[in-house]
mmJSON file of the N, C-alpha and C atoms, coordinates in Angstrom:
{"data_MODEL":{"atom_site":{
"group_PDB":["ATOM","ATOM","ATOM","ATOM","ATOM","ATOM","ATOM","ATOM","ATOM","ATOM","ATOM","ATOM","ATOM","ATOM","ATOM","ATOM","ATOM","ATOM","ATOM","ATOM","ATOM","ATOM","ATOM","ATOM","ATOM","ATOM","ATOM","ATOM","ATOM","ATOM","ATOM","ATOM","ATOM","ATOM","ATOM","ATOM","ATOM","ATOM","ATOM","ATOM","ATOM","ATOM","ATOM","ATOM","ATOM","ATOM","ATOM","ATOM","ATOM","ATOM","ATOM","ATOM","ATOM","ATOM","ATOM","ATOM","ATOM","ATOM","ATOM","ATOM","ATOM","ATOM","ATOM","ATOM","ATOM","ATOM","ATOM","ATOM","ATOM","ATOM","ATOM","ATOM","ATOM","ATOM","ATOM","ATOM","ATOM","ATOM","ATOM","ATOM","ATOM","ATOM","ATOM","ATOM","ATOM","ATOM","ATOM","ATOM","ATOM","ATOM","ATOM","ATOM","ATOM","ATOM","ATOM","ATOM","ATOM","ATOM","ATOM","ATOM","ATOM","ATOM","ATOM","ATOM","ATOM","ATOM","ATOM","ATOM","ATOM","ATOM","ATOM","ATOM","ATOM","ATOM","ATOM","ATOM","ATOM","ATOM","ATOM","ATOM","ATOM","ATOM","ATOM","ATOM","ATOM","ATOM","ATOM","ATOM","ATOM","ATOM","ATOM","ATOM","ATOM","ATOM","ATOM","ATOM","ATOM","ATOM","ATOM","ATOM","ATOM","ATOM","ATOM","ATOM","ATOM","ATOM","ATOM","ATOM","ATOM","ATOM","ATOM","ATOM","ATOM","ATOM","ATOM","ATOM","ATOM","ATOM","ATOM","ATOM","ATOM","ATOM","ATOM","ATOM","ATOM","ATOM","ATOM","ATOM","ATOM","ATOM","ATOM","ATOM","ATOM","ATOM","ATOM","ATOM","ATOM","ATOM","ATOM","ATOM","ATOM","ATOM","ATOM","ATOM","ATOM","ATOM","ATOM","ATOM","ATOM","ATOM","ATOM","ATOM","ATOM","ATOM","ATOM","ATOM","ATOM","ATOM","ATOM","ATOM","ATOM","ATOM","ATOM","ATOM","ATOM","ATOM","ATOM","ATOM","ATOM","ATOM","ATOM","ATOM","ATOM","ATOM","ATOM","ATOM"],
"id":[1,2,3,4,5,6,7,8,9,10,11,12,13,14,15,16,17,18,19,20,21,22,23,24,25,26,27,28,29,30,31,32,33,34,35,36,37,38,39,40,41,42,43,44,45,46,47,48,49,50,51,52,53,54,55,56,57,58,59,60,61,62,63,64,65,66,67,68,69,70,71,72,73,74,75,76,77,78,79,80,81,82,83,84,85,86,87,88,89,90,91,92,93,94,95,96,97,98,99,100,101,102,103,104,105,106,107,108,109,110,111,112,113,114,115,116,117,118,119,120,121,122,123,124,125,126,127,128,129,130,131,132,133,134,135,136,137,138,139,140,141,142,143,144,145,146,147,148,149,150,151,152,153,154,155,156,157,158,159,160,161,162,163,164,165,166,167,168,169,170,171,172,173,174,175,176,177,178,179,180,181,182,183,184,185,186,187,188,189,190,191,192,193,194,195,196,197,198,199,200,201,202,203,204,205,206,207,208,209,210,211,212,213,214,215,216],
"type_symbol":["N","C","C","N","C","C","N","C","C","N","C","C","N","C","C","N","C","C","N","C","C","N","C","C","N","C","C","N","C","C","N","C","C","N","C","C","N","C","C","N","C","C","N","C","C","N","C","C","N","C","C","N","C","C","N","C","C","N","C","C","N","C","C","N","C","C","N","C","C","N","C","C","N","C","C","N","C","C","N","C","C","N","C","C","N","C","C","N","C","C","N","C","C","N","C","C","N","C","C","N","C","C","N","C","C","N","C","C","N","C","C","N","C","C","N","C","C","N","C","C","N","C","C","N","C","C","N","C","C","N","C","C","N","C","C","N","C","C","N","C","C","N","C","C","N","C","C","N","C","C","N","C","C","N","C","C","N","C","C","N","C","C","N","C","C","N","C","C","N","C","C","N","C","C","N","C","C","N","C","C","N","C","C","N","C","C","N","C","C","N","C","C","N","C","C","N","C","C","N","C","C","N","C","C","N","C","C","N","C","C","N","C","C","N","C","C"],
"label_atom_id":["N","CA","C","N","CA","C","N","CA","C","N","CA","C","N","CA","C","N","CA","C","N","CA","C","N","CA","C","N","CA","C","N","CA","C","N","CA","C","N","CA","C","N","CA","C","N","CA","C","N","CA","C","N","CA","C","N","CA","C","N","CA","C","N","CA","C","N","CA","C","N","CA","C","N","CA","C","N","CA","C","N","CA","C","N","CA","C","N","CA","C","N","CA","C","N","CA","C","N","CA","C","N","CA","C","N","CA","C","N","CA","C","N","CA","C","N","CA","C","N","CA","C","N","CA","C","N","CA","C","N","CA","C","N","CA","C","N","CA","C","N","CA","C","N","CA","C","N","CA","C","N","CA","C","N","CA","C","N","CA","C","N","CA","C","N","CA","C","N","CA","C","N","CA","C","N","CA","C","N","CA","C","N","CA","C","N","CA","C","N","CA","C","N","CA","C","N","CA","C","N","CA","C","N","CA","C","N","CA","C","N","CA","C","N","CA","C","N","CA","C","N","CA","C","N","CA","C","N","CA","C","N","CA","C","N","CA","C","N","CA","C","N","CA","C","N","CA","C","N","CA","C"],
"label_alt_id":[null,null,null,null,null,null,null,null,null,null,null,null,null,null,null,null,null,null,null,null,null,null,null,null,null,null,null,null,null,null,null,null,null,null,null,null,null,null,null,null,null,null,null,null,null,null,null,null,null,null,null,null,null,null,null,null,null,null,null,null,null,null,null,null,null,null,null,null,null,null,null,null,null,null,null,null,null,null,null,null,null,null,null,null,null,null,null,null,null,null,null,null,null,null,null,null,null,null,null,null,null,null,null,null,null,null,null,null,null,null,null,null,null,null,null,null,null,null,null,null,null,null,null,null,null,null,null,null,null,null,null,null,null,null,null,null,null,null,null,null,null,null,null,null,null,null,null,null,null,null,null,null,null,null,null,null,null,null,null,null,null,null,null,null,null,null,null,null,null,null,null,null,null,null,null,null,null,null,null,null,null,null,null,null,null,null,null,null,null,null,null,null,null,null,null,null,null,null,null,null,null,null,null,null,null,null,null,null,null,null,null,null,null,null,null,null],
"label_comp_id":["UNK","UNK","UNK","UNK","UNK","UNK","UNK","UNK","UNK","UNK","UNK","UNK","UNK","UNK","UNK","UNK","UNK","UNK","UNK","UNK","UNK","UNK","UNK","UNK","UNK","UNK","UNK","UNK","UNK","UNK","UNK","UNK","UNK","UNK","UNK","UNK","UNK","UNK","UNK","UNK","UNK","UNK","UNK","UNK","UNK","UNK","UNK","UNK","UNK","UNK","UNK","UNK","UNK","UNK","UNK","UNK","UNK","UNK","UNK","UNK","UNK","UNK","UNK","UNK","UNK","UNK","UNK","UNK","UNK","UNK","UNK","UNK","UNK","UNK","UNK","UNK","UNK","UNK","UNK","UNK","UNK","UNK","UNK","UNK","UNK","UNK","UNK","UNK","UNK","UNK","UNK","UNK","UNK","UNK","UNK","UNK","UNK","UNK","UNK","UNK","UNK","UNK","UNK","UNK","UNK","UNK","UNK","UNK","UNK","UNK","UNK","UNK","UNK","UNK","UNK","UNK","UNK","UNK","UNK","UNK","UNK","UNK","UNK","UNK","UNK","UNK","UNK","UNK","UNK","UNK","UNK","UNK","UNK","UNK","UNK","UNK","UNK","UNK","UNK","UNK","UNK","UNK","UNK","UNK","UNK","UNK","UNK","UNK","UNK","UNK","UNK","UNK","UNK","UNK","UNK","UNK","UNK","UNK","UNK","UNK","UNK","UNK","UNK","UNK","UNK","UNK","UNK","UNK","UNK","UNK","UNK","UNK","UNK","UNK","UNK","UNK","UNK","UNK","UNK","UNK","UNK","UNK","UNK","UNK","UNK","UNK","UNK","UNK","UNK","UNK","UNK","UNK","UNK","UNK","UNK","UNK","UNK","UNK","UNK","UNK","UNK","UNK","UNK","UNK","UNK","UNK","UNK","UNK","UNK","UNK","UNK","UNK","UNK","UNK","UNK","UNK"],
"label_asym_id":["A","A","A","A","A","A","A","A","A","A","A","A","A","A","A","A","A","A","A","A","A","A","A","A","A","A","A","A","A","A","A","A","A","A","A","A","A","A","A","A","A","A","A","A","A","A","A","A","A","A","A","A","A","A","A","A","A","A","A","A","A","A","A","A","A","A","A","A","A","A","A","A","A","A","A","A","A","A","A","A","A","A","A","A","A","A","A","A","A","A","A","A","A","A","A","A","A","A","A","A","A","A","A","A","A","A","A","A","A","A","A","A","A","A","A","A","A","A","A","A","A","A","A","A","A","A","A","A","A","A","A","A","A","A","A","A","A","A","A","A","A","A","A","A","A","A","A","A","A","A","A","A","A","A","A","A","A","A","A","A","A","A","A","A","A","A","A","A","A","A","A","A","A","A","A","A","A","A","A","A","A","A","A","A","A","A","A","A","A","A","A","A","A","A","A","A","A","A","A","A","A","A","A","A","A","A","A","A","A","A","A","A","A","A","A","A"],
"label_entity_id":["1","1","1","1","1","1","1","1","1","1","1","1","1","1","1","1","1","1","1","1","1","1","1","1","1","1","1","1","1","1","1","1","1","1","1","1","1","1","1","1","1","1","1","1","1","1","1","1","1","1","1","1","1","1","1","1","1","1","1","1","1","1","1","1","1","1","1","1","1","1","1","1","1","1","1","1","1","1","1","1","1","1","1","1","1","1","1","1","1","1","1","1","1","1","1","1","1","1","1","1","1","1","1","1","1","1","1","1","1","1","1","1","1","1","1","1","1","1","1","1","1","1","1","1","1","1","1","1","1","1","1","1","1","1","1","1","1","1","1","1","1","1","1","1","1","1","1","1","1","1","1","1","1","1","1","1","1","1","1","1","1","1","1","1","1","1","1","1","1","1","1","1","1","1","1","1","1","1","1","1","1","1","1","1","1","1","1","1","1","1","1","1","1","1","1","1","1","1","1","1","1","1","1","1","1","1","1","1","1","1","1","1","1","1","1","1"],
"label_seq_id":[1,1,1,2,2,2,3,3,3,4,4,4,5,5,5,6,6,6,7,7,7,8,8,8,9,9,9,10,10,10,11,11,11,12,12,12,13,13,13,14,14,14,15,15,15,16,16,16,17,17,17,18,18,18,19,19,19,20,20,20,21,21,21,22,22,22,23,23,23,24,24,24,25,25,25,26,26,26,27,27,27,28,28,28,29,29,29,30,30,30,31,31,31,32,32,32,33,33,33,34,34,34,35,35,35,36,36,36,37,37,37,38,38,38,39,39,39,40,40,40,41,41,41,42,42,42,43,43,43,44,44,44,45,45,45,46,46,46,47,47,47,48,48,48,49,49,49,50,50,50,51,51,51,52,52,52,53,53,53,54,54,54,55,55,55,56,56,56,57,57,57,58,58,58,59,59,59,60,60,60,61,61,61,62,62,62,63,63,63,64,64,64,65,65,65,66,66,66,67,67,67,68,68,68,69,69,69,70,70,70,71,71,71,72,72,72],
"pdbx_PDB_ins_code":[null,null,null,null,null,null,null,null,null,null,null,null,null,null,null,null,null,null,null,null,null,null,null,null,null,null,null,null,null,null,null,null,null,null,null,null,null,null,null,null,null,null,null,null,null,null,null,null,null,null,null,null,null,null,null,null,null,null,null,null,null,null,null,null,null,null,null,null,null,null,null,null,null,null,null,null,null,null,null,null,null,null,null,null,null,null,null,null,null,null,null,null,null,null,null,null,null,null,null,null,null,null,null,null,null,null,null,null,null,null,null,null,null,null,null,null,null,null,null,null,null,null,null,null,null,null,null,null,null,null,null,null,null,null,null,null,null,null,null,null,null,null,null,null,null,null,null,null,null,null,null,null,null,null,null,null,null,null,null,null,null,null,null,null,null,null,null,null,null,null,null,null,null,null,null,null,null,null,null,null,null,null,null,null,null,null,null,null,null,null,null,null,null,null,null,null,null,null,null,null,null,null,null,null,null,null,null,null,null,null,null,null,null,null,null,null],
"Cartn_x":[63.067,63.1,62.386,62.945,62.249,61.996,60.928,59.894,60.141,61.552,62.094,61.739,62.895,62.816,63.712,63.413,62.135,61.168,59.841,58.751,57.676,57.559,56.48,55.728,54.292,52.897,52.501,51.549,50.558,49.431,49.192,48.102,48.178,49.099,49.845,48.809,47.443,46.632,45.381,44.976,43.908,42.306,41.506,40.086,39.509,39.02,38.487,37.736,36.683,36.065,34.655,34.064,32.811,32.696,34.059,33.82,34.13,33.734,33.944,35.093,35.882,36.774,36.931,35.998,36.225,36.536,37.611,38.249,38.481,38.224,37.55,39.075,39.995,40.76,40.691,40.833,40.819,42.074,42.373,44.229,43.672,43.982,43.959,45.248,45.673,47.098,46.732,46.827,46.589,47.717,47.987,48.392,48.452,49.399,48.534,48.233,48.164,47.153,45.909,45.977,44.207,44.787,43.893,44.241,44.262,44.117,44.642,43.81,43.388,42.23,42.734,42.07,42.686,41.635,40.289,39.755,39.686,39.852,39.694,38.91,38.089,37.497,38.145,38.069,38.497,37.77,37.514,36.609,37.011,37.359,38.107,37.083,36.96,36.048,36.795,36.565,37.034,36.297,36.849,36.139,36.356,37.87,37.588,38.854,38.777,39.914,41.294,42.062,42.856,43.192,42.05,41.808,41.345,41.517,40.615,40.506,39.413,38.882,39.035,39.58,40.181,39.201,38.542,38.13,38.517,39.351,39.538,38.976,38.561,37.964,38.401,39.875,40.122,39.956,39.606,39.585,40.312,41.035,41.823,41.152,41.445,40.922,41.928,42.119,42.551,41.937,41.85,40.854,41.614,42.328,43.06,42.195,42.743,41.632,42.173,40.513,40.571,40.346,40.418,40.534,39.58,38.969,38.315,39.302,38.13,38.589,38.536,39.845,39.959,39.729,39.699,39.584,39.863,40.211,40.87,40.548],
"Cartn_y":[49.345,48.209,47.042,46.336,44.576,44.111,42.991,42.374,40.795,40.805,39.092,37.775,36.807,36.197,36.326,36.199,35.845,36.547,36.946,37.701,36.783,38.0,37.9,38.34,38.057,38.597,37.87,38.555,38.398,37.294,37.585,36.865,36.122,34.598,34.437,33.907,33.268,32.378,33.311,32.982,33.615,33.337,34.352,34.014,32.477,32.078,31.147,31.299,30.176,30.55,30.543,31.357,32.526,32.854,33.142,33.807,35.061,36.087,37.495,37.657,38.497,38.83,40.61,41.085,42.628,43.005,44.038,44.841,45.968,46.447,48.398,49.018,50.082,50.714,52.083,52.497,54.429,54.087,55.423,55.897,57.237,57.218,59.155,59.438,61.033,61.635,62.79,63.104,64.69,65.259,66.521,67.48,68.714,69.388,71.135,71.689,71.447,72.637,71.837,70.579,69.601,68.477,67.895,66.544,65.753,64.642,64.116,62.496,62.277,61.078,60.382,59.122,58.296,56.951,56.586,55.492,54.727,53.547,52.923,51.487,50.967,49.663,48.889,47.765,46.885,45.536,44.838,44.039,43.42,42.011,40.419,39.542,38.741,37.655,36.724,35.764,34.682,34.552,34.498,35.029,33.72,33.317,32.01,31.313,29.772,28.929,29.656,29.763,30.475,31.614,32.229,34.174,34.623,35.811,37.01,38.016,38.929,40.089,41.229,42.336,43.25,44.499,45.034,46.318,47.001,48.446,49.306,50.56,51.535,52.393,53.278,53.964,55.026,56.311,56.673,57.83,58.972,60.429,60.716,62.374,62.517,63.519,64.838,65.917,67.152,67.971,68.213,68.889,69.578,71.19,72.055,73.02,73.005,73.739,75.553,75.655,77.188,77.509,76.166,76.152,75.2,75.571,74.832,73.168,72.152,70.864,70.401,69.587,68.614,67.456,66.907,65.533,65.015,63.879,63.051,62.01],
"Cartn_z":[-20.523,-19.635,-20.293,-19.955,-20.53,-19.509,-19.644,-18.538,-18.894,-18.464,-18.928,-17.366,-17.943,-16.677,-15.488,-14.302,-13.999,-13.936,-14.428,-14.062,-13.559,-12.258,-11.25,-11.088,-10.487,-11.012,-9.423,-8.728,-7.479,-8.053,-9.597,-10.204,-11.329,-11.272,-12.169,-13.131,-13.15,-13.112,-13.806,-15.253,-15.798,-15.08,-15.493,-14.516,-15.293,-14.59,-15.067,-16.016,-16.638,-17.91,-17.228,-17.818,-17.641,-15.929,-15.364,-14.386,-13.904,-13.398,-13.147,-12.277,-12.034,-11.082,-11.114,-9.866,-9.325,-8.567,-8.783,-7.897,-7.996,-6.635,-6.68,-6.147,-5.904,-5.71,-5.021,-3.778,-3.53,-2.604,-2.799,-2.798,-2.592,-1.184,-1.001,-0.284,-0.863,-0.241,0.318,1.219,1.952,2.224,1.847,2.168,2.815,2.805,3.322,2.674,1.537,0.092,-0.019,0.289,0.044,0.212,-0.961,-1.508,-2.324,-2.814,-3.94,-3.719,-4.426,-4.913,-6.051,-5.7,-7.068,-7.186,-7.923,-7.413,-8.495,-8.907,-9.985,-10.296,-10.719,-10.521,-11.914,-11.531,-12.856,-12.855,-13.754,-13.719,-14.87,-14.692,-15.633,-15.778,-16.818,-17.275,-17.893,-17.568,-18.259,-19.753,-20.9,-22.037,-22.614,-22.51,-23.496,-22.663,-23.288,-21.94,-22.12,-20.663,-20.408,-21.117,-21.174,-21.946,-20.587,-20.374,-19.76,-20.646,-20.284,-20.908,-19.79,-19.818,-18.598,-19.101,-18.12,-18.606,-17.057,-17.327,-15.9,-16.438,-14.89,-15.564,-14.203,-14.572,-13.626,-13.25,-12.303,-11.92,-11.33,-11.072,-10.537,-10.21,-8.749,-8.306,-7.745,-7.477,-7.045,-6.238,-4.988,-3.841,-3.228,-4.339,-3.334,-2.621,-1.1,-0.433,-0.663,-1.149,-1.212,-2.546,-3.882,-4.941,-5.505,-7.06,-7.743,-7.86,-7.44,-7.585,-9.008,-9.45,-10.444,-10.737,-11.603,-11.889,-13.693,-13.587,-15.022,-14.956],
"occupancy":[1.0,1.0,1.0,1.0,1.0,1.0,1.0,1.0,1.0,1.0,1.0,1.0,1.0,1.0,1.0,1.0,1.0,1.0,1.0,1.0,1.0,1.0,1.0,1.0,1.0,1.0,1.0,1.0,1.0,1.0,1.0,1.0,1.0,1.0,1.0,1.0,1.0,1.0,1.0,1.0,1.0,1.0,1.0,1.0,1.0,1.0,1.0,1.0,1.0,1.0,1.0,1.0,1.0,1.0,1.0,1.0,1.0,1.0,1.0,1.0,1.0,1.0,1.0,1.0,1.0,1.0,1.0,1.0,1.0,1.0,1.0,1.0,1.0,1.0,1.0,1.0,1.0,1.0,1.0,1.0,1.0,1.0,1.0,1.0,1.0,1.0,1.0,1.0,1.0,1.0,1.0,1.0,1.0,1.0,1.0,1.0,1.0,1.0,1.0,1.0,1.0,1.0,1.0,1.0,1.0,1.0,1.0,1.0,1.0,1.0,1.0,1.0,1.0,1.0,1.0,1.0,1.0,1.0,1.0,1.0,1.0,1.0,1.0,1.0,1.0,1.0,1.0,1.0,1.0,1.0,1.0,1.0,1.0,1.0,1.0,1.0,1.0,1.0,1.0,1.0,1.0,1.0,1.0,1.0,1.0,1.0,1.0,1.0,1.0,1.0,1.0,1.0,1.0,1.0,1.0,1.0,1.0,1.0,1.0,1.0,1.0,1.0,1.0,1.0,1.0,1.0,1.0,1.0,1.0,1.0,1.0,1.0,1.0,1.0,1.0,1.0,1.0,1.0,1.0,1.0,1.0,1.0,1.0,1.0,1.0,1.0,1.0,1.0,1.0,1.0,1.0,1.0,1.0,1.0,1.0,1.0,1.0,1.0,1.0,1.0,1.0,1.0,1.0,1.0,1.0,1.0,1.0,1.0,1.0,1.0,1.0,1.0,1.0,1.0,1.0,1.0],
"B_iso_or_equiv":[0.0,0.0,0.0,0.0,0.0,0.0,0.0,0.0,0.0,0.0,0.0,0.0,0.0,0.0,0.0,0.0,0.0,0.0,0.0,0.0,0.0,0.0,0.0,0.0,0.0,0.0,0.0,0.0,0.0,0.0,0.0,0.0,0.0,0.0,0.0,0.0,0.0,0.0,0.0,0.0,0.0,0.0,0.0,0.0,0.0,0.0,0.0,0.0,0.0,0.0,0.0,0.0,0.0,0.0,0.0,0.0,0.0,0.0,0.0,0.0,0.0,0.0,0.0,0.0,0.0,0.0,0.0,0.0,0.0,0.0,0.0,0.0,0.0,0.0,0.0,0.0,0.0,0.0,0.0,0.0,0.0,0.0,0.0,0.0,0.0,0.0,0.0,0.0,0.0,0.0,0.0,0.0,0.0,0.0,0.0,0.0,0.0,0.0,0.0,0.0,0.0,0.0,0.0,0.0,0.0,0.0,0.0,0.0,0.0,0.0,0.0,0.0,0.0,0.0,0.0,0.0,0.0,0.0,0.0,0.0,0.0,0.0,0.0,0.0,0.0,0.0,0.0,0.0,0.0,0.0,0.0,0.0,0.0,0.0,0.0,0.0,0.0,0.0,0.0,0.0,0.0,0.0,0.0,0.0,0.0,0.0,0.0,0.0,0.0,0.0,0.0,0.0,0.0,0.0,0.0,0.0,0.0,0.0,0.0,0.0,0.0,0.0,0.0,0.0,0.0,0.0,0.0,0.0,0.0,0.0,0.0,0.0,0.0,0.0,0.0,0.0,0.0,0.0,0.0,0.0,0.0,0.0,0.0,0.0,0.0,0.0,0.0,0.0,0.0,0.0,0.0,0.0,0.0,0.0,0.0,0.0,0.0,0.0,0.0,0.0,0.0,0.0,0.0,0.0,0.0,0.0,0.0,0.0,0.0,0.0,0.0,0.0,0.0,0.0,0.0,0.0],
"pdbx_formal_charge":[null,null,null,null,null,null,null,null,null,null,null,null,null,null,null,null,null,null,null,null,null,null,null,null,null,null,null,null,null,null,null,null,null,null,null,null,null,null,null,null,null,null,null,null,null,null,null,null,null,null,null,null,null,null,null,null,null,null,null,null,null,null,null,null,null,null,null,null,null,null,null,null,null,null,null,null,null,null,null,null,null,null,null,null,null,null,null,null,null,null,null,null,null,null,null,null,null,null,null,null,null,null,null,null,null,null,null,null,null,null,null,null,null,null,null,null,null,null,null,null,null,null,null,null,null,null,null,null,null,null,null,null,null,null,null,null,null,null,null,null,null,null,null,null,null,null,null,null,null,null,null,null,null,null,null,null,null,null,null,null,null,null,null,null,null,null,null,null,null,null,null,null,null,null,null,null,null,null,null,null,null,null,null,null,null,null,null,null,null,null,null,null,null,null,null,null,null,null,null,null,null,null,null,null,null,null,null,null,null,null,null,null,null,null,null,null],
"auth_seq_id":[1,1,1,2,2,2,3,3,3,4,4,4,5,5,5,6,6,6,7,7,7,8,8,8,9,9,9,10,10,10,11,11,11,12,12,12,13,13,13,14,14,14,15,15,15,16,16,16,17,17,17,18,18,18,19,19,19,20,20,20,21,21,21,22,22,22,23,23,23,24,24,24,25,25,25,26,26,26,27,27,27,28,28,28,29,29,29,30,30,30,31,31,31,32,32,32,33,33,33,34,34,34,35,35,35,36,36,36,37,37,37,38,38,38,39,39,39,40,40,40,41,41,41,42,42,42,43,43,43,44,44,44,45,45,45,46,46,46,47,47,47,48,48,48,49,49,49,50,50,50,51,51,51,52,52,52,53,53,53,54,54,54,55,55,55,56,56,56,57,57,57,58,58,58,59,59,59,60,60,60,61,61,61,62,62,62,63,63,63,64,64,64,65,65,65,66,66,66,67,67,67,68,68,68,69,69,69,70,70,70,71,71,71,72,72,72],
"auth_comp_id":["UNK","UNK","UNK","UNK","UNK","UNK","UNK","UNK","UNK","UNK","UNK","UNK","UNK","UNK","UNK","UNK","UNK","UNK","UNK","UNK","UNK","UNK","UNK","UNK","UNK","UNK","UNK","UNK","UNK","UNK","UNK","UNK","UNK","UNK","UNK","UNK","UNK","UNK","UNK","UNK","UNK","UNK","UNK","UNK","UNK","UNK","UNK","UNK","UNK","UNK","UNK","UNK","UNK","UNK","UNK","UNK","UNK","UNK","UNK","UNK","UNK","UNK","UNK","UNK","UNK","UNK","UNK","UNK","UNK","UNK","UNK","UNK","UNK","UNK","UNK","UNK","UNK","UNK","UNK","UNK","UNK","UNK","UNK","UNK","UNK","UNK","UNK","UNK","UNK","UNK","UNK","UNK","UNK","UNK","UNK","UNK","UNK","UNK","UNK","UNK","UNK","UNK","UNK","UNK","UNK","UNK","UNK","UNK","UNK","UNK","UNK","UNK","UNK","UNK","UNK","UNK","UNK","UNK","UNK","UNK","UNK","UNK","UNK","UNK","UNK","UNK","UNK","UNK","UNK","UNK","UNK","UNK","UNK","UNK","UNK","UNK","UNK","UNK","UNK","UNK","UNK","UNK","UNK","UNK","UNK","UNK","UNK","UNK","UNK","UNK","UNK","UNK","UNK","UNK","UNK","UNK","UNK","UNK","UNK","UNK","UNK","UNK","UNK","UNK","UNK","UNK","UNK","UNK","UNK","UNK","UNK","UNK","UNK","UNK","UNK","UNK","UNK","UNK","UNK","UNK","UNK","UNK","UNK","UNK","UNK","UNK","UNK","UNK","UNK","UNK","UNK","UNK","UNK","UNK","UNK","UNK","UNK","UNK","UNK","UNK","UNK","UNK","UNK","UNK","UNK","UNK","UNK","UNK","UNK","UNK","UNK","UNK","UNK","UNK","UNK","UNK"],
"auth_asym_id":["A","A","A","A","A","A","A","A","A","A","A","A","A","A","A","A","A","A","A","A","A","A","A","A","A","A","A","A","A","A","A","A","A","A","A","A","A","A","A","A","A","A","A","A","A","A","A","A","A","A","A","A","A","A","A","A","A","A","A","A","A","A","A","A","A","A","A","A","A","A","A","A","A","A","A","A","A","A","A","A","A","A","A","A","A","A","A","A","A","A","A","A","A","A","A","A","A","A","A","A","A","A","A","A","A","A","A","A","A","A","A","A","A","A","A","A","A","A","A","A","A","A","A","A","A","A","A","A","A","A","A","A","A","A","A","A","A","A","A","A","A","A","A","A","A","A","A","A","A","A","A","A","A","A","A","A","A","A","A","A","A","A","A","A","A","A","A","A","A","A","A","A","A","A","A","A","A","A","A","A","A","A","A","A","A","A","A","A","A","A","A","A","A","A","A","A","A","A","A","A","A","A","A","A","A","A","A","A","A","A","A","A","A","A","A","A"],
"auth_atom_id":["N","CA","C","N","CA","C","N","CA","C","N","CA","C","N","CA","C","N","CA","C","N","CA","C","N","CA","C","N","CA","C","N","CA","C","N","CA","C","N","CA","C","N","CA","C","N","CA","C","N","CA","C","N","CA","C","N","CA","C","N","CA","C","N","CA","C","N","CA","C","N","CA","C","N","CA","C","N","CA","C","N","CA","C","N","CA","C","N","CA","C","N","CA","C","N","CA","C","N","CA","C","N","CA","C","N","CA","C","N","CA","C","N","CA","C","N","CA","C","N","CA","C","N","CA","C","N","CA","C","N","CA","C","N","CA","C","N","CA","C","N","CA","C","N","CA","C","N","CA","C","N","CA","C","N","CA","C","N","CA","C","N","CA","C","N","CA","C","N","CA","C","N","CA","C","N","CA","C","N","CA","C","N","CA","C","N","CA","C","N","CA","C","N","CA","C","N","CA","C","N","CA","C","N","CA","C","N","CA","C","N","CA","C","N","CA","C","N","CA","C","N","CA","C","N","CA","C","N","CA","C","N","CA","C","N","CA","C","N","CA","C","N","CA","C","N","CA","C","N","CA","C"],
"pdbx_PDB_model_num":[1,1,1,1,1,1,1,1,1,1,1,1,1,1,1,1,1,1,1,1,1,1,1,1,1,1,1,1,1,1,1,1,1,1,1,1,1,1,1,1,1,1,1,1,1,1,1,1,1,1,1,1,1,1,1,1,1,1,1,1,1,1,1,1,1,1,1,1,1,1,1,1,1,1,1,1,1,1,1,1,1,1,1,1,1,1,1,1,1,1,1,1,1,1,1,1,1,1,1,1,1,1,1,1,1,1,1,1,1,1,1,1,1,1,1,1,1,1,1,1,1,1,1,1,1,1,1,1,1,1,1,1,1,1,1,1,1,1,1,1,1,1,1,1,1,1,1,1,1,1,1,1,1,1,1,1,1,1,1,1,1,1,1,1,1,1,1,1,1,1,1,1,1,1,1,1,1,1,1,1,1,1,1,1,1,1,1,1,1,1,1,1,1,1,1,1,1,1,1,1,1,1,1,1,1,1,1,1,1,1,1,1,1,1,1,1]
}}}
């Protein structure tokens, strides 16, 4: 797949310069065996004019009941 025009973005607009932009993420799914977790934070800086710097740092969880829990 190619990511031509038109492409659309919620955030078309880089962070400003030397300013932070954070945002935290949890996503839970339940089931009848457990459940399923997902939390991720990400955190943008404006590094240089119209640059950002992106760092995410995800998490992903597994909580079958009755069973040793996972995670990645």
């Amino acid at each position: 797949m190619h990511g031509g025009s038109p492409f659309l973005t919620d955030d078309p607009e880089p962070v400003d310069l030397r300013h932070p932009e954070i945002n935290v993420i949890y996503q839970q799914t339940r089931f009848e065996g457990g459940r399923g977790e997902a939390f991720s934070s990400e955190v943008s800086y404006g590094c240089v004019q119209e640059t950002q710097c992106h760092v995410a740092l995800p998490q992903a969880f597994n909580r079958p009941v009755g069973a040793t829990s996972g995670r990645g």
